[in-house]
C-alpha positions as CSV (number, residue, x, y, z in Angstrom):
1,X,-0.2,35.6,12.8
2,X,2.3,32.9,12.5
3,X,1.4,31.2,8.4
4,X,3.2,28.3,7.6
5,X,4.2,28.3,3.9
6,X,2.7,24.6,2.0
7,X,5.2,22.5,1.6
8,X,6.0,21.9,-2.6
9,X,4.7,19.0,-4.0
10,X,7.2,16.9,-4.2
11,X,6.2,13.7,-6.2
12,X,10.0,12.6,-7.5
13,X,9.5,9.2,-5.3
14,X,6.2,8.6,-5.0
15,X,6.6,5.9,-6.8
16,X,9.2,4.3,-5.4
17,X,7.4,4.6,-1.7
18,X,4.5,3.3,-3.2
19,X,6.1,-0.2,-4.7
20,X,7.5,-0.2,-1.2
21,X,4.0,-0.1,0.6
22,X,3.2,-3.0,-1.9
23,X,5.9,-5.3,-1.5
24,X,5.2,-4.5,2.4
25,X,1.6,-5.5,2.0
26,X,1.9,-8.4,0.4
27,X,4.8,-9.6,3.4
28,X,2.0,-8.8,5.7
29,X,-0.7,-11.4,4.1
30,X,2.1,-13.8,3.7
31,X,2.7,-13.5,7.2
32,X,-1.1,-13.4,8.4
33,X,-1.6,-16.5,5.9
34,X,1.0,-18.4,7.9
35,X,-0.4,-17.7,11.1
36,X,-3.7,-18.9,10.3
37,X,-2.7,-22.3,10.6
38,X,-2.5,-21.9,14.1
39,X,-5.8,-19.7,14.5
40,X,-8.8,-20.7,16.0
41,X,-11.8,-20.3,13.3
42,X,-13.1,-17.3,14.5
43,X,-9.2,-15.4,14.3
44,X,-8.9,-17.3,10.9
45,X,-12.4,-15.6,9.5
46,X,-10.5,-11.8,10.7
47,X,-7.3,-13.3,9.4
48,X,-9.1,-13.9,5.6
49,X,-10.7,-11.0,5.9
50,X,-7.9,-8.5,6.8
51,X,-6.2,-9.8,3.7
52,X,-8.8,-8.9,1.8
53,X,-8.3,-5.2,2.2
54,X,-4.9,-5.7,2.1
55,X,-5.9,-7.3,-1.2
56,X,-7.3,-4.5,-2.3
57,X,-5.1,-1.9,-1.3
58,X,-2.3,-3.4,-3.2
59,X,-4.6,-3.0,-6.4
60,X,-5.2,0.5,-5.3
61,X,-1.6,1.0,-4.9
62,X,-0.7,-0.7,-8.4
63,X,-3.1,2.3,-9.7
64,X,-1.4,4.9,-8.2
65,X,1.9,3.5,-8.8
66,X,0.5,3.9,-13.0
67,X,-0.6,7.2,-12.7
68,X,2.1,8.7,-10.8
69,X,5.3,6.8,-13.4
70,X,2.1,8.0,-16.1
71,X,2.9,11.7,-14.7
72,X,6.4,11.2,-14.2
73,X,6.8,10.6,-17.9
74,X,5.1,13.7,-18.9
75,X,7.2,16.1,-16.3
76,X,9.8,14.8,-18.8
């Protein structure tokens, strides 16, 4: 039997990767916003609502982002 050892949890940057996920995000609904005024209607309603997840998974990241600088402080 070949076991693979876990790797360790390593959460020094978490946070760092995660303000980089937002700032990504919110280039991609810039960008999608931009393109909508060439869209036809119907790509414009997918447009809208694409951004809306990504809407939401920047508040979900903003989250993390607290709890993981919240845990970060502790570790200290």
């Amino acid at each position: 039997m070949n076991r693979q050892k876990p790797n360790p949890d390593d959460r020094s940057d978490n946070v760092e990767k995660l303000q980089s996920m937002v700032q990504n995000t919110i280039e991609n609904i810039e960008a999608a916003e931009e393109t909508m005024a060439f869209s036809s209607p119907e790509e414009k309603a997918k447009i809208q609502a694409k951004n809306e997840k990504r809407k939401h998974a920047v508040e979900g990241f903003r989250e993390e982002i607290k709890d993981e600088a919240a845990a970060r402080e502790r570790e200290q």
